[in-house]
Structure formats: C-alpha cells, structure tokens
VOPAGU-2260 file (C-alpha; in pm, 1 decimal, decimal comma):
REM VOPAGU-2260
SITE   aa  ch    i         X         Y         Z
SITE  UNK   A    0    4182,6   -1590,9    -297,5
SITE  UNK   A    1    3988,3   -1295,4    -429,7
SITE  UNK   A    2    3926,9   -1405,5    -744,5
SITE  UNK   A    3    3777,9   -1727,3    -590,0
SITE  UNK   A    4    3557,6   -1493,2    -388,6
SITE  UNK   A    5    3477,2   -1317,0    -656,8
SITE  UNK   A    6    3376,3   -1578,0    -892,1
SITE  UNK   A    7    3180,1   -1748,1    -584,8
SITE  UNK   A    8    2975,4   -1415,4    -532,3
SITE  UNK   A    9    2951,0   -1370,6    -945,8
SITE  UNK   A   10    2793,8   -1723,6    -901,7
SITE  UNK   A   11    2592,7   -1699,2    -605,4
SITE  UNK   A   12    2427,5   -1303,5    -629,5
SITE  UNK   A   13    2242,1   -1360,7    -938,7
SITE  UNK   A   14    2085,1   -1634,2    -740,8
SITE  UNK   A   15    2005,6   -1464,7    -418,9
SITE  UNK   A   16    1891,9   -1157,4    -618,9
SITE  UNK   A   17    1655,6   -1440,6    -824,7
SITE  UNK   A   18    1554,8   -1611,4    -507,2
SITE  UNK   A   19    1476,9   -1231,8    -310,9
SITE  UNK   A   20    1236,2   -1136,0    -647,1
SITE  UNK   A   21    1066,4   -1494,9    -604,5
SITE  UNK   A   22    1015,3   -1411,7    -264,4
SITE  UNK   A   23     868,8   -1100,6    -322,7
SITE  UNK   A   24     610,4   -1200,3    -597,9
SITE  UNK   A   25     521,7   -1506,5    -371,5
SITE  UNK   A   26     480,6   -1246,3     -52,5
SITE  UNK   A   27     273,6    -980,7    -318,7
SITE  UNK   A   28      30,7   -1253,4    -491,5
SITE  UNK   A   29     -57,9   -1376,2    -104,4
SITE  UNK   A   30    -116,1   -1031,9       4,6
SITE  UNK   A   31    -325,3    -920,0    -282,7
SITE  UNK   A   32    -489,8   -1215,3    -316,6
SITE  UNK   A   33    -637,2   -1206,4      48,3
SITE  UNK   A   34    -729,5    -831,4     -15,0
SITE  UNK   A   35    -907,1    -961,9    -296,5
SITE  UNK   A   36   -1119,8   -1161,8     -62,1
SITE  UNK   A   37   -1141,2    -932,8     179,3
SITE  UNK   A   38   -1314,6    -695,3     -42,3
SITE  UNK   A   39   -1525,8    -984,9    -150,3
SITE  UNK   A   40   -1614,1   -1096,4     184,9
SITE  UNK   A   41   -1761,1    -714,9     225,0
C-alpha cells in the first residue's frame, strides 16, 4: 500500500507543483498588468 501511495504522490506532486506555478504566473501577469494601467490611467 505505500508504494502505491507513493507512486500516486510521485505522479500527482509534479503536477500540483506545475499547476500552483501556473497559478501564480496567471495571478502575477493580472496583477501587474492592471498596475500597468493604473499608472497609465494617471
């Protein structure tokens, strides 16, 4: 049984940790990109 967990976190973390660093670039371009406007708009 743990080496089935094991190989089902080995499959699944690089995922999540891929998904998580999507997230975060998504999150940062939004921010930064209404900043950018922001500073435009003034």
């Amino acid at each position: 049984m743990t080496a089935q967990v094991s190989r089902r976190t080995r499959l699944y973390f690089p995922g999540a940790l891929l998904l998580v660093a999507v997230l975060v670039m998504v999150a940062g371009g939004l921010t930064w990109r209404q900043q950018k406007e922001n500073t435009r708009g003034r």
